[in-house]
C-alpha positions in Angstrom: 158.0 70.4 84.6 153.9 69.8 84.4 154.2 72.2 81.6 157.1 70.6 79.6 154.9 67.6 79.9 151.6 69.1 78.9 153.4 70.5 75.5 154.7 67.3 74.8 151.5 65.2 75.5 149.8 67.6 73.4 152.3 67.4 70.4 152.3 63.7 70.9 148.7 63.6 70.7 149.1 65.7 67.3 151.6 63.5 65.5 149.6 60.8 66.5 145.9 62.1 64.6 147.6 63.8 62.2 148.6 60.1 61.4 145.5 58.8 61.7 143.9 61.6 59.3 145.0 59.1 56.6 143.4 56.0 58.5 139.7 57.7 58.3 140.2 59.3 61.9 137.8 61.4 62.7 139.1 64.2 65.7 136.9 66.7 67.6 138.1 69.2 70.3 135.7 70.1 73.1 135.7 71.4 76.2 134.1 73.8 79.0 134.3 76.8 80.9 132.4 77.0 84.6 132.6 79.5 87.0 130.7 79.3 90.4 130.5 82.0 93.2 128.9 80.9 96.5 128.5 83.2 99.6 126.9 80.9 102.9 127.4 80.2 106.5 126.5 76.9 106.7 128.5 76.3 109.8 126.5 75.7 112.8 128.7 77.8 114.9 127.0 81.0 115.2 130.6 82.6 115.4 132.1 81.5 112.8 132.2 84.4 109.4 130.5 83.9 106.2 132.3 82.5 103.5 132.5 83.8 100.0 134.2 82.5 97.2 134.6 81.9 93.5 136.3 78.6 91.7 136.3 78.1 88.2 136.6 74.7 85.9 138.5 74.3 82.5 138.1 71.0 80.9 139.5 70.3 77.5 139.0 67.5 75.9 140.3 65.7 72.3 138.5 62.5 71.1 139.7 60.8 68.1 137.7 57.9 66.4 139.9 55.7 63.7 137.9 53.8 61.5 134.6 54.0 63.0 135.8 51.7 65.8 138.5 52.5 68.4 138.3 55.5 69.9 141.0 57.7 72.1 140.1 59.9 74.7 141.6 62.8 76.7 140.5 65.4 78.8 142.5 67.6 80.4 141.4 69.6 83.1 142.5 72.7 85.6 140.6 73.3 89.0 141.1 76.4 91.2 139.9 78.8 93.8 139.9 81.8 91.9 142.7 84.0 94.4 143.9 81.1 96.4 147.7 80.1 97.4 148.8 77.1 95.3 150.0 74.0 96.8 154.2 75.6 96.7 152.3 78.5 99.1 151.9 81.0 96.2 149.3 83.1 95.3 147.4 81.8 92.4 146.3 85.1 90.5 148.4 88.0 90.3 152.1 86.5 90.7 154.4 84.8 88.6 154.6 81.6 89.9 152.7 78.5 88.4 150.0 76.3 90.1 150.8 73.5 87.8 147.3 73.1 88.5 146.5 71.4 85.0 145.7 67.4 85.2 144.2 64.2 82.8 140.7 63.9 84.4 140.5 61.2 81.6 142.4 59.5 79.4 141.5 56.4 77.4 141.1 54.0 74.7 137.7 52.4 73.8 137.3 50.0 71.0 133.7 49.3 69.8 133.7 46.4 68.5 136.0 43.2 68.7 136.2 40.9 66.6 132.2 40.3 66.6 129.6 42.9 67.4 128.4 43.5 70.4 131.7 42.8 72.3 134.0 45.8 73.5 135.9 47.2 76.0 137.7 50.3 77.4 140.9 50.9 79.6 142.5 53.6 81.0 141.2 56.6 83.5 137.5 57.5 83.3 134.2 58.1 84.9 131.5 55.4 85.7 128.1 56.2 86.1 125.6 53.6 87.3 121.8 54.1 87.3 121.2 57.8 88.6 124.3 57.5 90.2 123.3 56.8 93.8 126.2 54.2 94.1 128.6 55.1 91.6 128.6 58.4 90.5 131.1 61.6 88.5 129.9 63.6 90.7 130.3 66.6 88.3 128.9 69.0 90.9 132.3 69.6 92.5 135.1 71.1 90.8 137.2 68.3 90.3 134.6 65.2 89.4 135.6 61.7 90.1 137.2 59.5 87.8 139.1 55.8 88.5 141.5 54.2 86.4 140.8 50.0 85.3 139.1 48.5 82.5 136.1 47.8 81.0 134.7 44.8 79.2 131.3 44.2 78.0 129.1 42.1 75.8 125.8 44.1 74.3 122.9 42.3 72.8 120.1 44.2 71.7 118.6 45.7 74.4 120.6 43.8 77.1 124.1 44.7 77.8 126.1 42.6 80.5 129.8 44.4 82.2 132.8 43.6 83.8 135.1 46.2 85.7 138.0 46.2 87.2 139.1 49.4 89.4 142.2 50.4 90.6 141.5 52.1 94.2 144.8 51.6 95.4 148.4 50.5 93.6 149.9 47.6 94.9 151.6 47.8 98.2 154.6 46.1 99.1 154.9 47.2 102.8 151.5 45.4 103.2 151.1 41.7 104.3 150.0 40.3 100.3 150.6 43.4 98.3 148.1 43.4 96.2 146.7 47.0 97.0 142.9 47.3 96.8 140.8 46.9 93.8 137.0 46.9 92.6 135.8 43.9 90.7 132.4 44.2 89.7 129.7 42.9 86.8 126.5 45.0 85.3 123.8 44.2 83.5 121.0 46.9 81.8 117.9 46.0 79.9 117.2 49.1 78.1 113.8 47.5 77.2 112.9 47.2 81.3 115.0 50.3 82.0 116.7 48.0 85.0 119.8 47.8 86.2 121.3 44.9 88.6 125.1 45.3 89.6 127.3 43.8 92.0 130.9 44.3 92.8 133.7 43.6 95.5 136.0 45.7 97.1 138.7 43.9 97.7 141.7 45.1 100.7 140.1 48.7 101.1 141.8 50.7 103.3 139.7 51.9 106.8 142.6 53.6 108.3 141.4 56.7 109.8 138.1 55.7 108.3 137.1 53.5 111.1 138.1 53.7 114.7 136.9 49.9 115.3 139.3 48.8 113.3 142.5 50.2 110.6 142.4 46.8 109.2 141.5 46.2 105.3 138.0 45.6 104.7 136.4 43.1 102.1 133.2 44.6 101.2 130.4 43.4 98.9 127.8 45.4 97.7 124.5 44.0 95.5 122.0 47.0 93.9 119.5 47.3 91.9 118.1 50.4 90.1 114.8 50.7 87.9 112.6 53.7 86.5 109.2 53.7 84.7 106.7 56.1 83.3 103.4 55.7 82.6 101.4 58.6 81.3 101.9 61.4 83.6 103.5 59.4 86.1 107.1 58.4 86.8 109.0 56.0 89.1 112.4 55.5 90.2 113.7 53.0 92.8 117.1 52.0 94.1 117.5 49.0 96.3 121.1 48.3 98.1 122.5 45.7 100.2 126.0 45.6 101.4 127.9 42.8 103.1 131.5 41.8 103.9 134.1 42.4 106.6 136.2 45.1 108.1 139.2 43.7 109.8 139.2 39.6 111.7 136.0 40.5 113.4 133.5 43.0 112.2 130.8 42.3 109.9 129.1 44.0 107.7 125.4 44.0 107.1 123.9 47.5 106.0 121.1 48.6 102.9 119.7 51.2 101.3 116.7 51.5 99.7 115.2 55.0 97.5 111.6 55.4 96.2 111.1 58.8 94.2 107.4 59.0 92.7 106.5 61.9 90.3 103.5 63.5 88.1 104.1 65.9 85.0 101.7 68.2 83.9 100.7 71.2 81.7 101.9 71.3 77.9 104.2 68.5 77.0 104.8 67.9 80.4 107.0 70.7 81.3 106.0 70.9 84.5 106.6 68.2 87.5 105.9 67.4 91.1 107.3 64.7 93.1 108.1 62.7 96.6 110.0 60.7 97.7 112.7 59.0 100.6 116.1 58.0 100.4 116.7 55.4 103.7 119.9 54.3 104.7 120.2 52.1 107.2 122.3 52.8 110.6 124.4 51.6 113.8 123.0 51.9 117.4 125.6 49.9 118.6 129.6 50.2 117.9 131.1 48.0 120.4 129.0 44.6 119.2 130.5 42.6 116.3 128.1 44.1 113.7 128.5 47.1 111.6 125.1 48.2 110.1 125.8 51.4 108.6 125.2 51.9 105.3 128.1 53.4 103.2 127.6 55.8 101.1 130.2 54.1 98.5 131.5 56.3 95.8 128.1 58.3 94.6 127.2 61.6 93.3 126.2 63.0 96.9 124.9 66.3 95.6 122.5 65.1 93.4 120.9 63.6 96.4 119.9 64.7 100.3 119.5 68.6 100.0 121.9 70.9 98.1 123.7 72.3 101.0 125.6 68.7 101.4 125.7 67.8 104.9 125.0 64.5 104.9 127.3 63.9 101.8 129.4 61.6 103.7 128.6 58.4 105.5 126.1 59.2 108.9 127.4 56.1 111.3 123.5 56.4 112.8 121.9 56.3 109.1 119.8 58.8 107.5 115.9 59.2 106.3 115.5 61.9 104.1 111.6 62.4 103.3 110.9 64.7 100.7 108.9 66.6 98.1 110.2 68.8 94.7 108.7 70.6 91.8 110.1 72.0 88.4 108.2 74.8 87.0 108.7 76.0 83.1 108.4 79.6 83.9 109.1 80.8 80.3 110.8 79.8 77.6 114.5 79.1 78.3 113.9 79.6 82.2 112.6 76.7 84.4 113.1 77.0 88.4 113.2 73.9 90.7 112.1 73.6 94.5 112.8 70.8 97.0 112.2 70.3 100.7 113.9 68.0 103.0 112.8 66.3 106.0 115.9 64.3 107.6 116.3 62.2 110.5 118.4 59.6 111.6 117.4 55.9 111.1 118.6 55.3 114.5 118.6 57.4 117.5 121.8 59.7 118.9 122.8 60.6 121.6 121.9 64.8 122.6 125.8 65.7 124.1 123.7 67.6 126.6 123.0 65.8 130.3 120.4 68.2 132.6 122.5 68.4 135.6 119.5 68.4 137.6 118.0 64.7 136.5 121.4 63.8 134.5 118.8 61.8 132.3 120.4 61.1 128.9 118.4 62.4 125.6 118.1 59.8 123.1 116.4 61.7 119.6 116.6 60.8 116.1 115.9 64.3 114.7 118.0 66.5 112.4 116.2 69.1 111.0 114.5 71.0 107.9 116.2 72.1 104.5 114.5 74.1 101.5 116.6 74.4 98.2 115.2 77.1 94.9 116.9 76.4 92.1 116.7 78.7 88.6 118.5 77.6 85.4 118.4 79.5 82.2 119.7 79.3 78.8 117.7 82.7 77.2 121.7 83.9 76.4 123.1 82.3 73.7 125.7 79.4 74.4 125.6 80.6 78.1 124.3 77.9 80.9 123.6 79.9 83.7 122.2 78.1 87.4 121.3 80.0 90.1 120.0 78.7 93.3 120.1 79.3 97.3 119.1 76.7 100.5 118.6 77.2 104.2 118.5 74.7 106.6 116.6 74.9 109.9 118.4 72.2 112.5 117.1 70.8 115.8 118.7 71.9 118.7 119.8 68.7 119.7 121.3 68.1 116.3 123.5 71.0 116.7 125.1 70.1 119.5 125.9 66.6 117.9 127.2 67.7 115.2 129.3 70.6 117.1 129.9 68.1 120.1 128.5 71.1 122.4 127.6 69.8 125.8 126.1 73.3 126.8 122.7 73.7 127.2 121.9 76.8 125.3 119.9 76.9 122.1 122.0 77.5 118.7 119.5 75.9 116.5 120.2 79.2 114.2 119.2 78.8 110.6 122.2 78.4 108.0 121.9 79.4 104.3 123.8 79.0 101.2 123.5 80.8 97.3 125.5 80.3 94.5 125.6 81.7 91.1 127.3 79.7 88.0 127.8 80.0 84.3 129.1 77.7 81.9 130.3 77.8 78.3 130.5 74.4 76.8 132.3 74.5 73.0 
């Protein structure tokens, strides 16, 4: 049935440009191919087997512009495991059954211009990215990539441009107490001049279940950011600055930031070369049972892009996270540059170690995590071939281990954990 559909989307979308031709519609067809094989054990359990595997990406994508104005969008898009069962318990590869794998990552209409310049909008399913997308992010790393469906409206004058959205989290639900679901409303503003950002936006009715175990009630959540970056010279900044407040539930508030300082320095010719530091801080909860919830949420960003390649601190850490580090991207030759970064976590506040000495039963309090090292190489030298290359290992404290494993033995398996990948893409 996905397949009868896909043909007939397609031949829709057909009839429709082919209508256009005549209305000055210009159409172009693009796409991508990636392919990405990893082989790690990042798992912290010392018995558990290394995992290997390969999953691939096909986007294809139509974007049709009628009279220099309104544009329509779609991508279409398949995302597998290469040799994994499908969701109907069938193999993938080799058989004769179909995945029906094959979805709209987007799909929309975007009009320019309305009535006056400067004003215009967009509706439908699509990605939102917001300042380097440490709060709202595609995340295009993982093999699906986030996308919501809303609307945008927005007014540009010359360098400043000011944004309304509206997000559709959740559809209306009638089983609930008001049924209205849970949305995003949010306003943006950029000054390209300033290269700043300021955005705010509520989340209205978001669900906790299973998210929260204070509380499975909605939560109304606001969150205020800010995001600038400057050169000078040689030198760069970047700076994010977050503050979230709001409510989960009839009784527990919110009150939880973030803040991001990355400095960096180019050198040799044209600047090909850089070095940089910085931390990302967000802040954390040393007490769940009082009436304040300080952790800072992670929201809906690009996680890989931030916090060490191996992603295990992607999600929301209830006791915060510092992350102190340092990076550098070398040009080694033409077509082939190589990146390294080093992480220094800990939590903003202390954890519990599981572990209680029977002999003075005195409770460990610690706030460290551990060490992670990512090597990056990216080349282009084949033609109309992206290919990234890159492995990580992460050395964890010992007390870490046992948090994260909830091990309440006193043994040491603080073991390191690696991860490598290897990816090409083909964009047409």
């Amino acid at each position: 049935m996905r397949g009868i559909k896909l043909v007939a989307t397609a031949a829709m979308l057909t009839i429709v440009t082919s209508g256009w031709t005549a209305a000055e519609t210009e159409v172009e067809v693009s796409g991508q191919f990636r392919f990405r094989s990893q082989l790690h054990h990042k798992s912290f359990d010392v018995n558990e087997d290394v995992w290997y595997g390969t999953n691939m990406r096909t986007r294809v994508a139509v974007n049709a512009v009628r009279d220099s104005n309104a544009l329509a969008f779609v991508q279409f898009q398949d995302s597998r495991d290469m040799g994994a069962i499908d969701k109907f318990g069938n193999w993938q590869s080799g058989s004769l059954s179909d995945g029906e794998g094959v979805d709209i990552h987007q799909a929309y209409v975007r009009i320019d211009r309305i009535w006056t310049d400067g004003l215009g909008m967009k509706t439908g399913r699509f990605e939102l990215k917001l300042g380097n997308e440490r709060v709202f992010g595609a995340v295009d790393w993982d093999n699906v990539g986030r996308s919501w469906e809303g609307s945008q409206v927005w007014y540009r004058s010359g360098p400043r441009r000011f944004t309304g959205f509206w997000l559709v989290k959740r559809a209306q639900d009638y089983d609930n107490d008001d049924g209205w679901g849970s949305s995003i409303f949010g306003l943006h503003f950029r000054c390209d001049r300033a290269n700043l950002e300021l955005f705010g936006f509520y989340e209205m009715d978001r669900d906790t279940t299973g998210l929260d175990f204070m509380t499975n009630d909605d939560m109304d959540r606001y969150t205020y950011a800010l995001y600038w970056k400057g050169q000078r010279d040689r030198f760069d900044l970047e700076v994010n600055g977050v503050y979230q407040a709001g409510q989960k539930g009839d009784y527990l508030d919110i009150s939880a930031y973030l803040f991001t300082v990355e400095t960096g320095f180019s050198f040799g010719a044209g600047g090909k070369h850089r070095l940089a530091a910085g931390i990302d801080y967000a802040s954390g909860d040393d007490n769940p049972y009082d009436s304040t919830d300080n952790t800072y949420d992670n929201l809906y960003y690009t996680g890989h892009k931030f916090r060490g390649y191996m992603d295990y601190f992607v999600a929301t850490e209830t006791h915060g996270l510092m992350d102190a580090m340092v990076r550098g991207k070398f040009a080694l030759a033409p077509q082939w540059t190589a990146r390294t970064d080093l992480h220094y976590f800990k939590t903003a506040k202390a954890y519990q170690d599981p572990y209680v000495d029977p002999a003075t039963s005195q409770i460990n309090e610690t706030t460290s995590v551990g060490l992670e090292f990512d090597f990056t190489l990216n080349t282009t030298s084949v033609a109309g071939v992206n290919v990234l290359a890159g492995c990580s290992v992460f050395l964890p404290d010992e007390s870490f281990v046992r948090y994260r494993l909830r091990d309440y033995a006193g043994e040491s398996k603080n073991d390191p954990t690696y991860w490598s990948y290897a990816q090409v893409a083909v964009d047409f």
